[in-house]
Residue, then its C-alpha position, 0 to 999 in steps of 0.5 A: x500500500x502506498x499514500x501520497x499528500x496533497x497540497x499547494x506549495x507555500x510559496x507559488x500555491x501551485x497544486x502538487x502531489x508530495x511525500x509528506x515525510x520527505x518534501x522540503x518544507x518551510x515552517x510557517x508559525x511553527x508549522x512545515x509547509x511544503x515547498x514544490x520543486x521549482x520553488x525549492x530550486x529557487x531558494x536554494x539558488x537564493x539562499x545557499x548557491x549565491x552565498x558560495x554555500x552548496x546547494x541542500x539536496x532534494x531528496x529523489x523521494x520527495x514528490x514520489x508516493x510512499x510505502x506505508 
């Protein structure tokens, strides 16, 4: 059996498919929120590659369904 979440992105409101255990998130008022991968991509370019940090890996099962 698998389960998969599904949501918008916090940041774009674009409707995704994600892995609730494995999706990068940002936390909102104490809450994690999901992030889709364009917009990850995008932050860590702003966040990380810009400032010469190397960029936070996406996990390859963030957007996949997940055996429970």
């Amino acid at each position: 059996m698998y389960m998969m979440a599904w949501g918008n992105c916090i940041n774009c409101k674009g409707f995704m498919g994600y892995n609730p255990d494995k999706v990068p998130s940002l936390r909102i008022e104490g809450e994690r929120e999901p992030l889709c991968e364009a917009c990850f991509n995008e932050w860590n370019q702003i966040h990380r590659i810009r400032k010469g940090l190397k960029p936070i890996p996406l996990n390859k099962e963030a957007y996949a369904p997940q055996e429970c």
